[in-house]
N, C-alpha and C positions, 0 to 999 in steps of 0.2 A: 475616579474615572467614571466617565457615564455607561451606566448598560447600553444604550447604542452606541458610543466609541470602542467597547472590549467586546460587543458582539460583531463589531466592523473588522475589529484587528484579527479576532479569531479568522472569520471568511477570509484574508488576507493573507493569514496565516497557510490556509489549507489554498490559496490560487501559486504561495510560493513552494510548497510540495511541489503542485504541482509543475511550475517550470522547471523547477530542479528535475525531477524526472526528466518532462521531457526534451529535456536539455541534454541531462545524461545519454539518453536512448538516442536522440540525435547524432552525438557522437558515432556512439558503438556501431549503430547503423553504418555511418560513413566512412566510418574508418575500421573496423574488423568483417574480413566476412564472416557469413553464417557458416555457424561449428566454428570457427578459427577459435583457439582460443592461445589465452597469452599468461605467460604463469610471473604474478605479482610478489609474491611471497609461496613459501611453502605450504602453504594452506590457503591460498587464493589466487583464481586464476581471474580472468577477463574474458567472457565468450559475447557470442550471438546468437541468440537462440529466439524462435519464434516459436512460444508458447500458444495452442489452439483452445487450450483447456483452461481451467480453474486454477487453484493453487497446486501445484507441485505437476501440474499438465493433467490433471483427475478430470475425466466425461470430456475429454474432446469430441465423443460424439453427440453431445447434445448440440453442437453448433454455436458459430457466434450468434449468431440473435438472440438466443436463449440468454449469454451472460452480458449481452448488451441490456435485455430488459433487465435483466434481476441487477445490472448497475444502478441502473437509472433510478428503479425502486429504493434499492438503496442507499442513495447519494442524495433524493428527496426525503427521506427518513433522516437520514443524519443531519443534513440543512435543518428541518425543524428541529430536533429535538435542540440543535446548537443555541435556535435561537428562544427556544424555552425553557432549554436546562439551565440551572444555578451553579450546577456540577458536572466536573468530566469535560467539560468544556474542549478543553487542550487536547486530552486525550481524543474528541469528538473530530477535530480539526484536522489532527491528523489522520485519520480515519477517512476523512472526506474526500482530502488533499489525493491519499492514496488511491480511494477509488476513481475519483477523477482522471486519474497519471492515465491508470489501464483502462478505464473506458475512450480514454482519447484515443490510445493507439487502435483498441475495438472497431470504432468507428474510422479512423484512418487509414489503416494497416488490414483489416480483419481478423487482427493475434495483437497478445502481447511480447513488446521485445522483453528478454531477460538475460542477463549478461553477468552478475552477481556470484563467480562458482566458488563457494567454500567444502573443503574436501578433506580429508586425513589420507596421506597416500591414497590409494585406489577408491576411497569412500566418500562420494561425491552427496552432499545433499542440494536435493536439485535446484536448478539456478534462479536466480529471483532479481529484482531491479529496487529503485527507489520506495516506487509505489507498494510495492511489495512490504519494503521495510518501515515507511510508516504506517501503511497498517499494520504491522505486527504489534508496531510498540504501541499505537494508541490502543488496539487490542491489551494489549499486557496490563499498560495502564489501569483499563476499567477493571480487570480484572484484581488487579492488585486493589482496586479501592474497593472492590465488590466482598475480597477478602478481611481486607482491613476494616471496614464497615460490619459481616458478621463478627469478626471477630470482639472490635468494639462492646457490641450489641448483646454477645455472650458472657462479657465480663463486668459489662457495667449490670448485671443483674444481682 
């Protein structure tokens, strides 16, 4: 496969995050009101929440502008490096994909929606959506090959 065909499919990759996202959000929007929420399993529910903040609602009062720019910074950061890096790639994509998802509602909405609640009876960890969750994992990702890489690095001496 050519480096511009797998660097096409990566981008690709991270425009279908993000529909899925805001596909999901779609939904939830239209059909849950805010707070309503809806219990799926024992340990997951379905809500509406309109998140002002960062991840877990942290500095709502910095404002959206503030995490509008530090998207934007961010999402031209990960564009390149996709289209430079050899490695991480995927995990890169997803990464993208996610912040994509919440910067659209940013600029749409003025908030992120989040609708995602996983809980142990009364122990809610707070709620999060698609975008949420691809970032996590292409985070995890690098992370694990960040790991795997020193570890390599210590043993092959």
């Amino acid at each position: 496969m050519s480096l511009l065909l797998s660097k096409t499919l990566l981008i690709i990759l991270s425009f279908i995050v993000l529909i899925i996202d805001q596909a999901t959000k779609l939904i939830i929007v239209n059909f849950i009101l805010p707070n309503q929420s809806i219990k799926v399993f024992s340990f997951l529910n379905i809500v509406n929440v309109k998140n002002t903040g960062a991840a877990f609602g942290l500095f709502q009062s910095l404002g959206n502008s503030v995490f509008i720019i530090i998207s934007i910074v961010a999402i031209l950061i990960v564009f390149f490096m996709i289209i430079k890096s050899k490695d991480d790639t995927f995990a890169l994509s997803l990464i993208l994909g996610g912040a994509m998802g919440n910067l659209t509602d940013r600029l749409r909405l003025g908030y992120v929606v989040d609708f995602i609640d996983i809980h142990i009876r009364n122990y809610h960890w707070p709620a999060f959506n698609m975008a949420d969750s691809a970032l996590t994992i292409g985070i995890s990702l690098l992370f694990i090959r960040l790991v795997w890489d020193l570890w390599r690095e210590r043993t092959n001496r």
